[in-house]
MARVO-303689 format. One record per residue (C-alpha): residue number from 1; chain; x, y, z; residue in one letter. Coordinates in nm, 2 decimals. Example, Ala and Ser with C-alpha at 12.3 -4.5 7.8 and 13.67 -1.06 7.14 Angstrom:
BEGIN
[1,"A",[1.23,-0.45,0.78],"A"]
[2,"A",[1.37,-0.11,0.71],"S"]
END
This chain:
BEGIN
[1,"A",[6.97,-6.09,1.61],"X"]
[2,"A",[7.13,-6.40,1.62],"X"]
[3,"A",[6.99,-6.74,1.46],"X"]
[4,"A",[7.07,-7.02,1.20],"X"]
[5,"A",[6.82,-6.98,0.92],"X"]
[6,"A",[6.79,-7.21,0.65],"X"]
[7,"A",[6.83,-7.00,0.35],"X"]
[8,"A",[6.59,-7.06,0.00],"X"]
[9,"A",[6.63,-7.08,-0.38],"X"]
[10,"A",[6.41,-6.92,-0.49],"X"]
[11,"A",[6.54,-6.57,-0.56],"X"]
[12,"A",[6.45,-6.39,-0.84],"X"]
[13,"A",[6.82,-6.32,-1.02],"X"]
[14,"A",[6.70,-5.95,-1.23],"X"]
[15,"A",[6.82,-5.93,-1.59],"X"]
[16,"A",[7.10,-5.66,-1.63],"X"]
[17,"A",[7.08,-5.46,-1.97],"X"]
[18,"A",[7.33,-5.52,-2.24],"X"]
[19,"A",[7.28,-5.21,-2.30],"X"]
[20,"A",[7.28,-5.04,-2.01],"X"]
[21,"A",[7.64,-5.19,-1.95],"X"]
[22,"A",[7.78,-5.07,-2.29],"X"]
[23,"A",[7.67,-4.68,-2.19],"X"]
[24,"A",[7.82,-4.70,-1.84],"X"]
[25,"A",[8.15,-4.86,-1.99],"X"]
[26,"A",[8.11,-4.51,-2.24],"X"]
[27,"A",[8.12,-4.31,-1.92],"X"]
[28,"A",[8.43,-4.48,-1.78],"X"]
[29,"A",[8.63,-4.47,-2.13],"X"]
[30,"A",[8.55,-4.18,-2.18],"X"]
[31,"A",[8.67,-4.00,-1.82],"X"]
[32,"A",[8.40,-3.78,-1.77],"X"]
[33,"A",[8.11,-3.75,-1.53],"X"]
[34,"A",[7.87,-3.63,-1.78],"X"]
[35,"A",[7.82,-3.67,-2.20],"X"]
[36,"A",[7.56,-3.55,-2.44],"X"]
[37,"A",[7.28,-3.71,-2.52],"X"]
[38,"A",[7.42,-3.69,-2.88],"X"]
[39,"A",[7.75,-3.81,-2.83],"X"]
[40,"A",[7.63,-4.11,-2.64],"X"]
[41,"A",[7.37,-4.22,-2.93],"X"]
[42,"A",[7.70,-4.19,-3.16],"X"]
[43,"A",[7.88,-4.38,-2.98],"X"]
[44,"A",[7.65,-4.68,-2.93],"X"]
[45,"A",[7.63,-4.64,-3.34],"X"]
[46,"A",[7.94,-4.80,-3.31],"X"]
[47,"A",[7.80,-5.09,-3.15],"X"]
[48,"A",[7.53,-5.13,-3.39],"X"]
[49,"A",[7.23,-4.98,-3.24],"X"]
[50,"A",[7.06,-4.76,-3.45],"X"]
[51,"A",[6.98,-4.39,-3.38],"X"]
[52,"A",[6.62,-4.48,-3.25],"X"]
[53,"A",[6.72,-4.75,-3.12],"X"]
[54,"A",[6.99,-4.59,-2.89],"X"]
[55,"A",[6.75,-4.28,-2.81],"X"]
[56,"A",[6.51,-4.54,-2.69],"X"]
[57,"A",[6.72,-4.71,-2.48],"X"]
[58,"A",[6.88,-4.38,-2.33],"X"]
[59,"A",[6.48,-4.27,-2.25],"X"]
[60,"A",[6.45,-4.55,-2.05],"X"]
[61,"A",[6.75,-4.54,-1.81],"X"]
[62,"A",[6.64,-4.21,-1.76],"X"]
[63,"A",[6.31,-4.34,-1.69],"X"]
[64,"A",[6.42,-4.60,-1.48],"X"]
[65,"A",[6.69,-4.38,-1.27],"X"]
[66,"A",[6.99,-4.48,-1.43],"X"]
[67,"A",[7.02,-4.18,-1.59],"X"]
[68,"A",[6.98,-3.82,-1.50],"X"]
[69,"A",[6.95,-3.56,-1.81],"X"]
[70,"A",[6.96,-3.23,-1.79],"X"]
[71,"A",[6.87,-2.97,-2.07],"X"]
[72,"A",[7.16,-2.82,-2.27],"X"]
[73,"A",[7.09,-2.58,-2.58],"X"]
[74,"A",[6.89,-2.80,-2.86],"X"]
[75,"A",[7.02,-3.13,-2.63],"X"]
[76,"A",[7.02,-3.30,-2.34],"X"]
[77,"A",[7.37,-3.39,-2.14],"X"]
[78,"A",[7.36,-3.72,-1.92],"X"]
[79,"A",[7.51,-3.89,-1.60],"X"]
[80,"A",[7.47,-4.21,-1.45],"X"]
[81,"A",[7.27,-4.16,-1.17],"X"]
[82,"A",[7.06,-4.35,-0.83],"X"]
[83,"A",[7.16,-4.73,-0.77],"X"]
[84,"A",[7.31,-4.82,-1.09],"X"]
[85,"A",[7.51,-4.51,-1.13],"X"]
[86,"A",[7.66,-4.60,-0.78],"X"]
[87,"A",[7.74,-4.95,-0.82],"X"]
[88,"A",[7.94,-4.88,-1.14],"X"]
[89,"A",[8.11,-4.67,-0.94],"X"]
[90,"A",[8.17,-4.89,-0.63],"X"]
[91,"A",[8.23,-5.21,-0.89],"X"]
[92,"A",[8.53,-4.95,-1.03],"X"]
[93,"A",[8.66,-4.90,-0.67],"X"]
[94,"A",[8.65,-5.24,-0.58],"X"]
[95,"A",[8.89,-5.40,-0.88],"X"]
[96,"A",[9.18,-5.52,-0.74],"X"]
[97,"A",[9.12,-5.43,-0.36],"X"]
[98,"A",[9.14,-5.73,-0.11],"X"]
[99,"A",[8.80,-5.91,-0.04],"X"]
[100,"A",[8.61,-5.73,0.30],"X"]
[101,"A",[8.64,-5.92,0.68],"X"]
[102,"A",[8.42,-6.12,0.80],"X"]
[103,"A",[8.30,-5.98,1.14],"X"]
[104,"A",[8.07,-6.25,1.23],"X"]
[105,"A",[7.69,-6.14,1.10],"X"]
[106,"A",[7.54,-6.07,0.81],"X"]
[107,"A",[7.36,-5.75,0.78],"X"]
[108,"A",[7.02,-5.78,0.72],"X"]
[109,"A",[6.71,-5.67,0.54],"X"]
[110,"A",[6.35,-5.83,0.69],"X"]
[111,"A",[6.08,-5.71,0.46],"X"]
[112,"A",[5.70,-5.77,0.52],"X"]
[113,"A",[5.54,-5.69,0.16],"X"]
[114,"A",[5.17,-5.74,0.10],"X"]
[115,"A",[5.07,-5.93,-0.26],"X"]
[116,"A",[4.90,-5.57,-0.32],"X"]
[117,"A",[5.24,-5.41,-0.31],"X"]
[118,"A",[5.42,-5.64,-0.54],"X"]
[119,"A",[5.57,-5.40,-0.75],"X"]
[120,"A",[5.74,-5.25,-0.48],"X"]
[121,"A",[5.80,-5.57,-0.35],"X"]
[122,"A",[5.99,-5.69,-0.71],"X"]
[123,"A",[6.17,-5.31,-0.70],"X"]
[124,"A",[6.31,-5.39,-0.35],"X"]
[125,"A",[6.45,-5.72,-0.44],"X"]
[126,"A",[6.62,-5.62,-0.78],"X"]
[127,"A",[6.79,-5.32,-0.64],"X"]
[128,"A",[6.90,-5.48,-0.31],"X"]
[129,"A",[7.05,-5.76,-0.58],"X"]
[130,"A",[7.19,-5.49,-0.80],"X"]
[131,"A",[7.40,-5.35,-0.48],"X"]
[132,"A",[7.50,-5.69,-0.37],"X"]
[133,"A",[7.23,-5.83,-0.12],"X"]
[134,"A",[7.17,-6.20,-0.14],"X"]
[135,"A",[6.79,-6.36,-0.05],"X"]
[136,"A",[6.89,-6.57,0.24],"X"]
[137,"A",[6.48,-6.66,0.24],"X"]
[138,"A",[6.22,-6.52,0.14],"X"]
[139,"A",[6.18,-6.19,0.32],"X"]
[140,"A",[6.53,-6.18,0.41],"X"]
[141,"A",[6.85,-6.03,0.20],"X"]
[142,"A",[7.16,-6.08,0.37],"X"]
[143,"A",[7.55,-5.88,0.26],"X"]
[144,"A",[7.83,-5.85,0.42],"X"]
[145,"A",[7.84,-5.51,0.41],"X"]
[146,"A",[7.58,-5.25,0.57],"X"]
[147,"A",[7.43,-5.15,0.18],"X"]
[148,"A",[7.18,-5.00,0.31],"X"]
[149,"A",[7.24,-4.65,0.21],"X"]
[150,"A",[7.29,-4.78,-0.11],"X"]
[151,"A",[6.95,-4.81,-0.16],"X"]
[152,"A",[6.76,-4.55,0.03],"X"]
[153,"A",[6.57,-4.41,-0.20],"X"]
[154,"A",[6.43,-4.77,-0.25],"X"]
[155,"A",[6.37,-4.78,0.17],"X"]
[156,"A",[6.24,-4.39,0.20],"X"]
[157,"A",[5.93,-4.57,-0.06],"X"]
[158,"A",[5.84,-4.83,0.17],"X"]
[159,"A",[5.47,-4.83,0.13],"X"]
[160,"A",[5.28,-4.75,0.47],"X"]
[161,"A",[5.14,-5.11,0.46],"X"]
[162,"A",[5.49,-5.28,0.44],"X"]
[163,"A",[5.72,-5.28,0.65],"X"]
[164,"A",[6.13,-5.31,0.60],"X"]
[165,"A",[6.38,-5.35,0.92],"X"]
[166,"A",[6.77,-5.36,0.95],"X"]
[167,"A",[6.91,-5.62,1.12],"X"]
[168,"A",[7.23,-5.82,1.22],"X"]
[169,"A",[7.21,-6.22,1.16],"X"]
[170,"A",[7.53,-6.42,1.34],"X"]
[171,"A",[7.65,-6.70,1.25],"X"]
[172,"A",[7.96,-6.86,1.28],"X"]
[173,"A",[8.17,-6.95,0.96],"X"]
[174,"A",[8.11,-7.24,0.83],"X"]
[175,"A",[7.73,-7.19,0.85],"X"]
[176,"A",[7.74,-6.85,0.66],"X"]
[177,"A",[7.98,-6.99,0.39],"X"]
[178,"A",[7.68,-7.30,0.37],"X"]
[179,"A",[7.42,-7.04,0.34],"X"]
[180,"A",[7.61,-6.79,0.15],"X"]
[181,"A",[7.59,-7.07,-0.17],"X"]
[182,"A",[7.24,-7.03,-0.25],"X"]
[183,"A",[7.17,-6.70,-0.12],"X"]
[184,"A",[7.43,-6.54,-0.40],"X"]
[185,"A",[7.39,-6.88,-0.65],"X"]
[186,"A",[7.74,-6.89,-0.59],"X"]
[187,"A",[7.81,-7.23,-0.81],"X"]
[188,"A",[7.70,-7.08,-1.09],"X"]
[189,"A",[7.84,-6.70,-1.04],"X"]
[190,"A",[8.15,-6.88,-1.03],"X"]
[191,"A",[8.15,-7.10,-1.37],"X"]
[192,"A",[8.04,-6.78,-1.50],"X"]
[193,"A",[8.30,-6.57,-1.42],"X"]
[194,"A",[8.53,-6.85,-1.44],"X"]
[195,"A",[8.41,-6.89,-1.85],"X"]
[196,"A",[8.49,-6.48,-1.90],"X"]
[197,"A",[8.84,-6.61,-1.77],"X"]
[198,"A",[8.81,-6.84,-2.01],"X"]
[199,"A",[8.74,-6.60,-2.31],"X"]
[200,"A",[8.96,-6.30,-2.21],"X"]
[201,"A",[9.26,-6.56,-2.18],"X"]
[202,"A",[9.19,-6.71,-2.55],"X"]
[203,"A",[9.19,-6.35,-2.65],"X"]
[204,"A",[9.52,-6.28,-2.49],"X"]
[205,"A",[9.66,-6.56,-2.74],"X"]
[206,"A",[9.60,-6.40,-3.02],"X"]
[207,"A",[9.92,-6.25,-3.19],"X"]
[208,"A",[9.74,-5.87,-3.20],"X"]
[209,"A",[9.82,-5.51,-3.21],"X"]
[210,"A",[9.48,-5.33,-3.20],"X"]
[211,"A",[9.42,-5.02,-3.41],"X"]
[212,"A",[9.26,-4.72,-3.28],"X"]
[213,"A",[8.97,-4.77,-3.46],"X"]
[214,"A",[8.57,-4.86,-3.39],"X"]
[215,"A",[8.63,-5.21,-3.44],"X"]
[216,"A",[8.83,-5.21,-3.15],"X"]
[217,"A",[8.68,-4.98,-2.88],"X"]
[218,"A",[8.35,-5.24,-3.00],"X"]
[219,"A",[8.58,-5.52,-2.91],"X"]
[220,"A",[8.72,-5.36,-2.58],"X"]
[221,"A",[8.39,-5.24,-2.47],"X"]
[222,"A",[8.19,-5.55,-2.57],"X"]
[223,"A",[8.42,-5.77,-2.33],"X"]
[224,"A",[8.42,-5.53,-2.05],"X"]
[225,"A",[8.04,-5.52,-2.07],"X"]
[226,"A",[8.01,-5.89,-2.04],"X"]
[227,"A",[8.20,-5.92,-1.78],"X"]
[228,"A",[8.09,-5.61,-1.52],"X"]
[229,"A",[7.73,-5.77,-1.63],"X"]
[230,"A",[7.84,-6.04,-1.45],"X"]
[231,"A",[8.05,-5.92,-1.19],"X"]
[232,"A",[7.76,-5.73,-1.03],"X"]
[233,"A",[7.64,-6.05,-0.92],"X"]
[234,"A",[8.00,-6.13,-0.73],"X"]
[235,"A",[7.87,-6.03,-0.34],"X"]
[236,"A",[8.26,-5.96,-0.26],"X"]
[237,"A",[8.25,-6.24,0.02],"X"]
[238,"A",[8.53,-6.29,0.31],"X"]
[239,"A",[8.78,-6.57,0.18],"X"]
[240,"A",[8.62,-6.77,0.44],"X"]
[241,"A",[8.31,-6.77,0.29],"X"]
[242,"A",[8.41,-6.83,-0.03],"X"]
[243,"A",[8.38,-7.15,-0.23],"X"]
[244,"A",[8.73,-7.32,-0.27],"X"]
[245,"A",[8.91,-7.18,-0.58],"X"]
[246,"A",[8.68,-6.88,-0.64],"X"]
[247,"A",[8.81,-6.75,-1.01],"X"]
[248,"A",[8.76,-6.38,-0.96],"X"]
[249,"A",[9.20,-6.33,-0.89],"X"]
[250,"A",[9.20,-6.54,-1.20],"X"]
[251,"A",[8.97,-6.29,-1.41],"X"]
[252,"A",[9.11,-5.96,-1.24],"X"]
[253,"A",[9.45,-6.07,-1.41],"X"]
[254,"A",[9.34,-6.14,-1.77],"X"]
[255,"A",[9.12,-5.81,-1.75],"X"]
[256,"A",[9.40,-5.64,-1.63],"X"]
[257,"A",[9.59,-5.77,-1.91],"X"]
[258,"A",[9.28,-5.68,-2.18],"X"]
[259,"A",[9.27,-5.35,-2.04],"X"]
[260,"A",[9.65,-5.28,-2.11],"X"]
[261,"A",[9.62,-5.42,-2.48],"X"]
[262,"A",[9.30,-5.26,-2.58],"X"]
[263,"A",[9.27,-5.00,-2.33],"X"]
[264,"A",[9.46,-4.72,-2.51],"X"]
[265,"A",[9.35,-4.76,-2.87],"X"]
[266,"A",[8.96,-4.81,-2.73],"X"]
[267,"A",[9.03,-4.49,-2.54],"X"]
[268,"A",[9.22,-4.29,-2.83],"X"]
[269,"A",[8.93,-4.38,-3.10],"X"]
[270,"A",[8.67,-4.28,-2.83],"X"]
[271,"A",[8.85,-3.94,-2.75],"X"]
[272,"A",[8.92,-3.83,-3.16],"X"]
[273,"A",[8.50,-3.92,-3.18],"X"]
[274,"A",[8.47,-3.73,-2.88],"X"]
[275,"A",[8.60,-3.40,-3.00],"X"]
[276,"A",[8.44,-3.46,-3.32],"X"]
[277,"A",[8.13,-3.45,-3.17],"X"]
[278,"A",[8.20,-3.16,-2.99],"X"]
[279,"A",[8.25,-2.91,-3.24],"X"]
END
């Protein structure tokens, strides 16, 4: 498939979960695949959320596929799981590595959704945008990448009135870097991530020597959280579809220089809670 399409604004950008970010960045400090339920509402004590509320929240990324429990004794241990669970992982993997080639097309996803279907519809979109697929126009997301498989449970529910179809859209360069501006919001992903360079650098000035303590494996976590938030909306373009002087080299330094300072204190505190909990 090969045309120039004029690409739309009016995407629906879904709100990512605090929350949500804080227990996947749990999971990564804490190096294992799976915690208890109990350790995990202990920890997000730490954050400030209450018992309930942190039971709460856990139900609901298990309700909404984010989590997977399983029943263990009195408890219940958890993993990330479905969409989400993958794109923490693939956001992990992708730190540092060079940005992907540009071959030319876009791959595509043409939906047909009636009004009666909406809230598949609404599903679709968020979770194609959670994985890294821009709306090019309305019934059309667009990535780099075949994501596809990133989302097939999402595709395998494609309701027998709707219809969803892979495709290939070319273009040549300098109309995909046009369109890739407002299919990703691209001027405002980048003063975003370009203001969490901002905040991680003013916090590399400070004269510092973190404790291994709650205060700062809060700290640690609470940057980290604000910033993968935010990096899940980075598509991971070619350079030669990027805007001039994309900031995402600029924040992968200044994380990597977070991560070194309060990396291993965050990580001890979280490990001596850890096998407190356990016994």
């Amino acid at each position: 498939m090969s045309e120039s399409v004029g690409p739309t604004a009016g995407s629906s950008r879904p709100r990512r979960s605090p929350t949500s970010g804080l227990v996947a960045t749990l999971f990564q400090l804490s190096g294992r695949s799976e915690l208890p339920g109990v350790a995990l509402v202990a920890l997000l004590g730490e954050f400030g959320l209450s018992t309930a509320a942190a039971r709460r929240h856990l139900a609901r990324m298990r309700d909404d596929g984010q989590l997977a429990g399983v029943r263990s004794g009195r408890g219940t241990t958890y993993r990330m799981a479905g969409p989400f669970g993958r794109r923490v992982v693939q956001l992990g993997e992708e730190i540092g590595t060079g940005p992907p080639v540009w071959e030319g097309h876009f791959h595509a996803l043409l939906f047909a959704v009636p009004e009666s279907r909406r809230p598949y519809r609404d599903r679709l979109r968020r979770v194609a945008s959670l994985v890294g697929y821009g709306q090019l126009q309305a019934g059309v997301l667009i990535s780099v990448g075949d994501r596809s498989a990133q989302i097939a449970e999402v595709l395998a529910e494609c309701p027998d009135d709707a219809r969803v179809t892979r495709a290939t859209i070319s273009l040549d360069t300098a109309e995909a870097a046009r369109v890739a501006i407002p299919a990703w919001d691209l001027d405002d992903v980048a003063a975003t991530l370009a203001g969490h360079a901002d905040t991680l650098e003013s916090v590399l000035a400070e004269d510092t020597a973190p404790a291994a303590d709650g205060a700062t494996m809060r700290r640690f976590g609470e940057l980290f959280n604000a910033v993968f938030i935010d990096l899940v909306r980075d598509p991971r373009l070619p350079e030669e579809l990027r805007p001039p002087d994309w900031p995402y080299h600029r924040l992968l330094v200044a994380m990597d220089e977070v991560r070194h300072r309060f990396g291993p204190p965050a990580v001890e505190f979280l490990q001596t809670r850890l096998e407190e909990l356990d016994r």
